[in-house]
Biopython code that builds the backbone (N, CA, C, O; Angstrom):
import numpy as np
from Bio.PDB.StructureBuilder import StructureBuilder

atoms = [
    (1, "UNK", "N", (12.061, 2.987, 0.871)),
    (1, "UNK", "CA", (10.866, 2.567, 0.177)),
    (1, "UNK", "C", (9.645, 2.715, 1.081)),
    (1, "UNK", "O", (8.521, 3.019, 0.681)),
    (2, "UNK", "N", (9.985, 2.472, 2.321)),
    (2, "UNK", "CA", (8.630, 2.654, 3.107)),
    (2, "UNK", "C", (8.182, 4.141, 3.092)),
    (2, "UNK", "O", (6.994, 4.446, 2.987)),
    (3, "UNK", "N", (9.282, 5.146, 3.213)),
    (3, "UNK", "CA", (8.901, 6.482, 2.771)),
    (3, "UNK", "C", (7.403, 6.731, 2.051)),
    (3, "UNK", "O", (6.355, 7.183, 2.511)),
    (4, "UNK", "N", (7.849, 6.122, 0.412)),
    (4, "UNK", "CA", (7.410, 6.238, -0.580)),
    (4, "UNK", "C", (6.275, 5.565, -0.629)),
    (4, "UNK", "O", (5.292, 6.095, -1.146)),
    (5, "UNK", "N", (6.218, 4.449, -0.168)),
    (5, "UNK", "CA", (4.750, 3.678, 0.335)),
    (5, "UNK", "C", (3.800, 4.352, 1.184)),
    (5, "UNK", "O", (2.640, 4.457, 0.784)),
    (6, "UNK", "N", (4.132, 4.815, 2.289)),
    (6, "UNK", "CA", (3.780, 5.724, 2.619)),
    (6, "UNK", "C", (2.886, 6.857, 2.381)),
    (6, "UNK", "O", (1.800, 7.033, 2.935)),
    (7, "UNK", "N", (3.360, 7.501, 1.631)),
    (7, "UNK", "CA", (3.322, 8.915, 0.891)),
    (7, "UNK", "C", (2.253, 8.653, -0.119)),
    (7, "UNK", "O", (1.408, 9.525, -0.321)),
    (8, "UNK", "N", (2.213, 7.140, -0.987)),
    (8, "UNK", "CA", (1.445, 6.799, -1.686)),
    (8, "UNK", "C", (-0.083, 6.495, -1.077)),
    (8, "UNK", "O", (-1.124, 6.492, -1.733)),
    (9, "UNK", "N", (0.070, 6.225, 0.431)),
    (9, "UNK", "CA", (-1.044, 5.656, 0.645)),
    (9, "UNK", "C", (-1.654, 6.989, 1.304)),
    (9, "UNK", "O", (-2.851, 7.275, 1.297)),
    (10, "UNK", "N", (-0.925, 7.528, 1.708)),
    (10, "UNK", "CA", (-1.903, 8.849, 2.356)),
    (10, "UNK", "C", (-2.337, 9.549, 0.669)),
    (10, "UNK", "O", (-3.456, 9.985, 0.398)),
    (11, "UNK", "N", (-1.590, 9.525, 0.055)),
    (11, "UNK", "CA", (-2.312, 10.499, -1.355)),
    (11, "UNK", "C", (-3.688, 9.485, -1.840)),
    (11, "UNK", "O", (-4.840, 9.864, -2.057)),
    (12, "UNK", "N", (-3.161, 8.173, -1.914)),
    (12, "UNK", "CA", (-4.088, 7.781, -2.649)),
    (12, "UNK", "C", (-5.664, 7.345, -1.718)),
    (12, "UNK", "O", (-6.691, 6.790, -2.110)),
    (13, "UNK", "N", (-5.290, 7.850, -0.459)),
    (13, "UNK", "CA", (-6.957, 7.405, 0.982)),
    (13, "UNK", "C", (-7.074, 8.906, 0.851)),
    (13, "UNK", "O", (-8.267, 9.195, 0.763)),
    (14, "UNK", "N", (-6.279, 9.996, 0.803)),
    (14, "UNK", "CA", (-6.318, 11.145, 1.008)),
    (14, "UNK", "C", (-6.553, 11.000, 2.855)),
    (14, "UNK", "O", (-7.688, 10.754, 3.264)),
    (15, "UNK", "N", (-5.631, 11.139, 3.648)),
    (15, "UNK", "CA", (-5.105, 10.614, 4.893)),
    (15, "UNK", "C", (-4.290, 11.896, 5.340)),
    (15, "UNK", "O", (-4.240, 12.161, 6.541)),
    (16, "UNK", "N", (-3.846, 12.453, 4.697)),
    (16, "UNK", "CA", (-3.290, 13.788, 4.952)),
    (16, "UNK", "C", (-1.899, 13.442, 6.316)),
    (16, "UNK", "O", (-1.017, 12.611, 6.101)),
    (17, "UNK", "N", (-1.956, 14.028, 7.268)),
    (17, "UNK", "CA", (-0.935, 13.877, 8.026)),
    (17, "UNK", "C", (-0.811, 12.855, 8.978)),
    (17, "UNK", "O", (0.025, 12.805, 9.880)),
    (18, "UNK", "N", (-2.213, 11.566, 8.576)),
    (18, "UNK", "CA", (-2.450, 10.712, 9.573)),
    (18, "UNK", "C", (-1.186, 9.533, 9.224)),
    (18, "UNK", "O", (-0.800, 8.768, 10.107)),
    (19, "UNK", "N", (-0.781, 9.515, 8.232)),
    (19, "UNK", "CA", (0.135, 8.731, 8.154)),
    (19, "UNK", "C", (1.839, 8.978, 9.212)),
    (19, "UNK", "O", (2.485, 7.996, 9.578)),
    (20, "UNK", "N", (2.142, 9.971, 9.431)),
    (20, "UNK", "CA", (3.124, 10.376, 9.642)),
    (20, "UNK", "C", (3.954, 9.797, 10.740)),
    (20, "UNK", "O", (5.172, 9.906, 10.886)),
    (21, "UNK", "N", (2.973, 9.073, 11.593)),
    (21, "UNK", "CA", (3.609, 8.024, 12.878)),
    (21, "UNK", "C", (3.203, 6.428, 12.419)),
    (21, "UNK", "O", (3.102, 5.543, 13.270)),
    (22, "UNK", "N", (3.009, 6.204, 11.126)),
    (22, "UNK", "CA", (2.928, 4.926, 10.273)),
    (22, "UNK", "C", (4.629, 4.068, 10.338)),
    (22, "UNK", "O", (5.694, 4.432, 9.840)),
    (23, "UNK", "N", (4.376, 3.130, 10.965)),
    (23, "UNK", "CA", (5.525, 2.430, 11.354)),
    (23, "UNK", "C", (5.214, 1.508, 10.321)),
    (23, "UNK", "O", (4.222, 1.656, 9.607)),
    (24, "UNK", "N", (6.398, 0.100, 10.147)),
    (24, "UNK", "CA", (6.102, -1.124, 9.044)),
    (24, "UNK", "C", (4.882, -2.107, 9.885)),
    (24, "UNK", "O", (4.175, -2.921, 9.290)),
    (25, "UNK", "N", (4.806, -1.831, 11.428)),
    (25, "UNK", "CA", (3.545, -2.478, 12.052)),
    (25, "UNK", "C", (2.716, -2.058, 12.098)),
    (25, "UNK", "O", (1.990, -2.396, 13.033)),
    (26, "UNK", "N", (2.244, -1.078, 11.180)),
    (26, "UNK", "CA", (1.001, -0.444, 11.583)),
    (26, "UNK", "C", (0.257, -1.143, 10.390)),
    (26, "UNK", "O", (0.578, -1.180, 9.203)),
    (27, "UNK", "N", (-1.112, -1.829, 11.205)),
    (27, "UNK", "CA", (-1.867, -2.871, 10.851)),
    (27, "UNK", "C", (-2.929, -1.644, 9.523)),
    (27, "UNK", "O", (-3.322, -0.556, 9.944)),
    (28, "UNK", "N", (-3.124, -1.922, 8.558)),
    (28, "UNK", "CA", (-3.793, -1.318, 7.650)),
    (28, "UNK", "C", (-5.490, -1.874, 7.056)),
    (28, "UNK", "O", (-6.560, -1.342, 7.350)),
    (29, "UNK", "N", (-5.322, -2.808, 6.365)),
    (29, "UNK", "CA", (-6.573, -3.469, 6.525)),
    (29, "UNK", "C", (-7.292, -3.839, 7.535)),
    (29, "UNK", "O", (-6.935, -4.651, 8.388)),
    (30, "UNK", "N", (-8.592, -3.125, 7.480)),
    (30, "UNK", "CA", (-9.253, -3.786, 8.555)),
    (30, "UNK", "C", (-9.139, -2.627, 9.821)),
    (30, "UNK", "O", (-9.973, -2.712, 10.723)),
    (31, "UNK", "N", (-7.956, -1.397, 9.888)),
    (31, "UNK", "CA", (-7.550, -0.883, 10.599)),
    (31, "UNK", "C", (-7.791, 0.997, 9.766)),
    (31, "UNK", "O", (-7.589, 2.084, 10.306)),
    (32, "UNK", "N", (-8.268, 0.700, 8.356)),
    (32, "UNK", "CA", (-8.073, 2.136, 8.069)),
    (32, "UNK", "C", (-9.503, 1.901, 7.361)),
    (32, "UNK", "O", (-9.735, 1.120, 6.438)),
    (33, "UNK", "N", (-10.603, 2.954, 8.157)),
    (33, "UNK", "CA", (-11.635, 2.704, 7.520)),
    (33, "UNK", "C", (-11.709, 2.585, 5.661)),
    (33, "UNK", "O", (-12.025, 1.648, 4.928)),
    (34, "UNK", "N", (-11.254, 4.012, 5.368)),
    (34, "UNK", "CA", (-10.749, 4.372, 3.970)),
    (34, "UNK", "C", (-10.067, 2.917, 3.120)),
    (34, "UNK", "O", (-9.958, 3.185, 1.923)),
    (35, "UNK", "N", (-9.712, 1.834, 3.364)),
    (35, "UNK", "CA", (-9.190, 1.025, 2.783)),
    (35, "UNK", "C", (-10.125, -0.069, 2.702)),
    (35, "UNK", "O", (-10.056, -1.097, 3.374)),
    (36, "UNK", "N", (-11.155, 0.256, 1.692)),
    (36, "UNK", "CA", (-11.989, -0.578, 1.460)),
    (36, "UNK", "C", (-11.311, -1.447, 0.013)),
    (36, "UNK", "O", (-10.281, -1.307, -0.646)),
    (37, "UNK", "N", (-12.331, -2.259, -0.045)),
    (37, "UNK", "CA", (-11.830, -3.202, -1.567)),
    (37, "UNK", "C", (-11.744, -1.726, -3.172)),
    (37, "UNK", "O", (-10.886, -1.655, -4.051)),
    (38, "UNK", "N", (-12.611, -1.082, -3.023)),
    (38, "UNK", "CA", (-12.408, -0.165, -4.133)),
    (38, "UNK", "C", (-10.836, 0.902, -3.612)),
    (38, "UNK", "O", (-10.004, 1.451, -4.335)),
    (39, "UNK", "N", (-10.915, 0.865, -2.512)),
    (39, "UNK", "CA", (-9.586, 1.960, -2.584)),
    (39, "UNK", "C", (-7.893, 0.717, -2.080)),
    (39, "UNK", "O", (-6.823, 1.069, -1.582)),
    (40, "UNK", "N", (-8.319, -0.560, -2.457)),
    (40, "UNK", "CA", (-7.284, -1.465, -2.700)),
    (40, "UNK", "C", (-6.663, -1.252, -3.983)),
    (40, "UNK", "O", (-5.447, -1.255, -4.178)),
    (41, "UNK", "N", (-7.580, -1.065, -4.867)),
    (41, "UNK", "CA", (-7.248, -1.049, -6.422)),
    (41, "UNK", "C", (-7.242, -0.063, -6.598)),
    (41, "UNK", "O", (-6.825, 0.120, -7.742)),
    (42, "UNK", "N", (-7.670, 1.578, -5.719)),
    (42, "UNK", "CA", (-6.192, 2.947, -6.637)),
    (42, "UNK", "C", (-5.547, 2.876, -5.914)),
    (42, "UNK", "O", (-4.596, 3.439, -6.456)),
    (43, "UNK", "N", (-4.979, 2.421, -4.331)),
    (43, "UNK", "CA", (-3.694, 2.196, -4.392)),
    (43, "UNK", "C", (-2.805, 1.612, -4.986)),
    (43, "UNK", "O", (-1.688, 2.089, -5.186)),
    (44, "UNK", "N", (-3.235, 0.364, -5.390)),
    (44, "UNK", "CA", (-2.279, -0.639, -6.393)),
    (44, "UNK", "C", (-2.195, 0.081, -7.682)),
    (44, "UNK", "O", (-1.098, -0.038, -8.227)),
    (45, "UNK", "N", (-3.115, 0.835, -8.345)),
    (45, "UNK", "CA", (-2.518, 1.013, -9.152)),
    (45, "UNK", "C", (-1.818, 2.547, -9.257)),
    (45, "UNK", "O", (-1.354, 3.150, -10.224)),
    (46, "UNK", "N", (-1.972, 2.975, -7.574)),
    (46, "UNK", "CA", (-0.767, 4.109, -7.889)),
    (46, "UNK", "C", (0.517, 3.720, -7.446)),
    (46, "UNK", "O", (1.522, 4.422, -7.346)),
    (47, "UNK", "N", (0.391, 2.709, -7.233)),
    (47, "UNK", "CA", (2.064, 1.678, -6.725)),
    (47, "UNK", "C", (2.654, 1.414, -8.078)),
    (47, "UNK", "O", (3.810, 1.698, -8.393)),
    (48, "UNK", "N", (1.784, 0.861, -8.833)),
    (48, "UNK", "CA", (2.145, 0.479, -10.622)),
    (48, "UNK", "C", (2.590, 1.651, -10.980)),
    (48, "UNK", "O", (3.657, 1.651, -11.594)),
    (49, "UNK", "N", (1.941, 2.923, -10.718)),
    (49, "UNK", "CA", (2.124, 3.828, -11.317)),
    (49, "UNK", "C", (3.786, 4.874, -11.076)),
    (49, "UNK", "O", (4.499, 5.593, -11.776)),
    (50, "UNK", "N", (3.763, 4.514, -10.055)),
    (50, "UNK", "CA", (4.824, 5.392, -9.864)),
    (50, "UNK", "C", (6.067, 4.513, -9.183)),
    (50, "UNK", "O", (6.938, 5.196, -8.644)),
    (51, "UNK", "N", (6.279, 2.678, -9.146)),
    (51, "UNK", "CA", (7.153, 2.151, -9.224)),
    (51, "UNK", "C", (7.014, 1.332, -10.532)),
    (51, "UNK", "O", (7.708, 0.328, -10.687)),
    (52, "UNK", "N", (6.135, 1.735, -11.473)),
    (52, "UNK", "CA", (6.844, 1.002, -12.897)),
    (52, "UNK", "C", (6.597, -0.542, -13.062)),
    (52, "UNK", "O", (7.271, -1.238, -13.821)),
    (53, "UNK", "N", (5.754, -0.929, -12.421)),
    (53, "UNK", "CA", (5.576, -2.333, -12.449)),
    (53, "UNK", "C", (3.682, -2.874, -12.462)),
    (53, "UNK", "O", (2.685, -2.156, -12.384)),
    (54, "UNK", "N", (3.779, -4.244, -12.580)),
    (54, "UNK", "CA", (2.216, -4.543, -13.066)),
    (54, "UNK", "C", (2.082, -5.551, -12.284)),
    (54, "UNK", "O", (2.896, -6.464, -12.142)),
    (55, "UNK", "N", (0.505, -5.356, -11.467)),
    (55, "UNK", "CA", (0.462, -6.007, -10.492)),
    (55, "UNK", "C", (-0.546, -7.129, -11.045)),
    (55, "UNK", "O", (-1.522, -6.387, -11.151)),
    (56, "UNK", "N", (-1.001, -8.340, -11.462)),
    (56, "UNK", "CA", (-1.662, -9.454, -11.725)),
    (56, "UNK", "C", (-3.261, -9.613, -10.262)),
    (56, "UNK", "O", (-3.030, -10.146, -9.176)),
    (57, "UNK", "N", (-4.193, -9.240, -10.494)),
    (57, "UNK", "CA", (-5.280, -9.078, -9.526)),
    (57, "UNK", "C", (-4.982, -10.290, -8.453)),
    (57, "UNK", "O", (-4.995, -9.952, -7.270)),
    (58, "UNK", "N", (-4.665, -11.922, -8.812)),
    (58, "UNK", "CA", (-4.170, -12.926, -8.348)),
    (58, "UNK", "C", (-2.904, -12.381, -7.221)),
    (58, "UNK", "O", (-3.064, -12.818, -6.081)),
    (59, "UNK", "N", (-2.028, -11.740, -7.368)),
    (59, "UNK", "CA", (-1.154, -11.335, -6.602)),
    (59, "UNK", "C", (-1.498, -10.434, -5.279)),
    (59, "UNK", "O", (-0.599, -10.044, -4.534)),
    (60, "UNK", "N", (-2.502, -10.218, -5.115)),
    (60, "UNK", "CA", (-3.400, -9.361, -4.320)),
    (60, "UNK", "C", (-3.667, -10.203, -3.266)),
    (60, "UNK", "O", (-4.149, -11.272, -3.640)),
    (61, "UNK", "N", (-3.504, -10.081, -1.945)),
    (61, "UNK", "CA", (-4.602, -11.103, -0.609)),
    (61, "UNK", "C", (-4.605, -10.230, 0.416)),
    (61, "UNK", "O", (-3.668, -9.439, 0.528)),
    (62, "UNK", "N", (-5.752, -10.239, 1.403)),
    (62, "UNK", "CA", (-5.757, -9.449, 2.886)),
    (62, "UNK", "C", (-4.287, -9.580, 3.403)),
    (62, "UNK", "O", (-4.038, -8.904, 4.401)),
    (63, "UNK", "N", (-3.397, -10.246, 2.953)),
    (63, "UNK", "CA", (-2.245, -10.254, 3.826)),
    (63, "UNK", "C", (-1.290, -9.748, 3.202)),
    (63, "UNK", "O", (-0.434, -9.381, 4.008)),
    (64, "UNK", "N", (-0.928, -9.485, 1.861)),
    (64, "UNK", "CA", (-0.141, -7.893, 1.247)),
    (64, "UNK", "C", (-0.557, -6.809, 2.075)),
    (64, "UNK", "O", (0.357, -6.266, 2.696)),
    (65, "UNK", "N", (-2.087, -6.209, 2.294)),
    (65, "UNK", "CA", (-2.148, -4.950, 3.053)),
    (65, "UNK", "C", (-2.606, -5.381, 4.367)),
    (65, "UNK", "O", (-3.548, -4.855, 4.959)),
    (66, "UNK", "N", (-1.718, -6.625, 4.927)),
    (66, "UNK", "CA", (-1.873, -6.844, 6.491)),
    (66, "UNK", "C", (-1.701, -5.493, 7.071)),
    (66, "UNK", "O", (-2.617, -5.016, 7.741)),
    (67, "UNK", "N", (-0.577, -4.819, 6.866)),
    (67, "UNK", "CA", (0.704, -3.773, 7.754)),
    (67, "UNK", "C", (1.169, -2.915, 6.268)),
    (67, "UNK", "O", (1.291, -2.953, 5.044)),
    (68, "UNK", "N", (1.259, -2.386, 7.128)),
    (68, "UNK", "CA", (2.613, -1.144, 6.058)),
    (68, "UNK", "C", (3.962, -1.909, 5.841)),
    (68, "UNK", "O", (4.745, -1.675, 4.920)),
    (69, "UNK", "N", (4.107, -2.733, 6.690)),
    (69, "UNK", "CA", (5.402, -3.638, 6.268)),
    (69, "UNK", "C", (4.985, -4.640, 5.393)),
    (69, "UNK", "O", (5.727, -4.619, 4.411)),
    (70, "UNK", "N", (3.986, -5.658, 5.287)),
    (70, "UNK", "CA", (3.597, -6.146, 4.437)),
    (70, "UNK", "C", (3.269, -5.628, 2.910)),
    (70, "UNK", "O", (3.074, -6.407, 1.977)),
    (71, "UNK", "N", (3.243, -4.469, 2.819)),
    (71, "UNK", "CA", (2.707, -3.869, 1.856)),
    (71, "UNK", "C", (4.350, -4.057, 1.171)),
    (71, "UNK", "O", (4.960, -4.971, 0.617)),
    (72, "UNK", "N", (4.587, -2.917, 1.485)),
    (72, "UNK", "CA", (6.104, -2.959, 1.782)),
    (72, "UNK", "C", (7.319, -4.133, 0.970)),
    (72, "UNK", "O", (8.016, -4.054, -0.041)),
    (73, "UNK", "N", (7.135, -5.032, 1.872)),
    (73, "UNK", "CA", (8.109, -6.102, 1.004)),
    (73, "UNK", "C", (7.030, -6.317, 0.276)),
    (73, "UNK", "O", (7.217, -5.168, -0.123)),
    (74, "UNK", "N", (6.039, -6.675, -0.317)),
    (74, "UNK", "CA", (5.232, -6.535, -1.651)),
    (74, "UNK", "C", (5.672, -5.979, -2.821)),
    (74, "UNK", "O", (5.881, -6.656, -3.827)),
    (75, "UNK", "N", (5.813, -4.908, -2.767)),
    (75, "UNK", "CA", (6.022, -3.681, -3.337)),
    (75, "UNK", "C", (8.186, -3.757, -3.698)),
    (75, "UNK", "O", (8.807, -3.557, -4.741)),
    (76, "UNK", "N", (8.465, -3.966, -2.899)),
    (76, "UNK", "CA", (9.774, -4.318, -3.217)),
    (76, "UNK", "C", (10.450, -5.743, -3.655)),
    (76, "UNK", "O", (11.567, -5.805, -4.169)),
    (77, "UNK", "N", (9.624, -6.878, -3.383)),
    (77, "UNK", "CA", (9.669, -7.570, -4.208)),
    (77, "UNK", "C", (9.333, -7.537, -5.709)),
    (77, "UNK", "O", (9.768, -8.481, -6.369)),
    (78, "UNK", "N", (8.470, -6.384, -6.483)),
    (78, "UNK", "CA", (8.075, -6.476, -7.453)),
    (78, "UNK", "C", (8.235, -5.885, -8.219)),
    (78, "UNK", "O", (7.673, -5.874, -9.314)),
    (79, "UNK", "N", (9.782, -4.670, -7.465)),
    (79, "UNK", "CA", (10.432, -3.611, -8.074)),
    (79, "UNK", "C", (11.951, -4.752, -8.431)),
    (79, "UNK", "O", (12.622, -4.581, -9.449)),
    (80, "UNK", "N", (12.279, -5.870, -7.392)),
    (80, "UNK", "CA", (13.048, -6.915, -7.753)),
    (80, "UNK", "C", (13.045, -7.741, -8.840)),
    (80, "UNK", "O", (13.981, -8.201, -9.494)),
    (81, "UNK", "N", (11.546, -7.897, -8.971)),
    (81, "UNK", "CA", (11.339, -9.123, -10.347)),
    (81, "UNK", "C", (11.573, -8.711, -11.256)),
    (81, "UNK", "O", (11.490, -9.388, -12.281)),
]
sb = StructureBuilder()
sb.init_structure("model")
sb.init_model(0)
sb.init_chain("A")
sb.init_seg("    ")
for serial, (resi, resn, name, xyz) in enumerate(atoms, 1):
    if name == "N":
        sb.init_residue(resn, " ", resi, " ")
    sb.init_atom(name, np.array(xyz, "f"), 0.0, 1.0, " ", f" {name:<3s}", serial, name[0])
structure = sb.get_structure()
């Protein structure tokens, strides 16, 4: 899944090969200029989009896109529910 998280976030910052040494600690907010509050919401909703699930704006905090690992169990918790 982190693959795929991944893959999502370089398509959706358009990040190209900067992702590719993206560990689950690699700090994201705050850390990727490109990840402003408007490009919070097309990532989320290319997470909806291509794991099938609906994210509630409330479910959202600086600390889902602490890390790529945070994102992460986010994202797989909500492929669980």
């Amino acid at each position: 899944m982190l693959e795929e998280v991944k893959a999502i976030l370089a398509d959706s910052l358009q990040l190209a090969d900067r992702t590719a040494d993206f560990t689950a600690d690699t700090p994201l907010l705050g850390s990727l200029p490109e990840l402003d509050s408007f490009a919070v919401v097309i990532v989320v909703t290319a997470l909806e989009d291509h794991f099938d699930f609906v994210v509630d704006d409330d479910e959202i905090s600086a600390d889902t896109f602490a890390t790529l690992g945070t994102l992460v169990e986010f994202v797989d918790g909500k492929c669980q529910a």
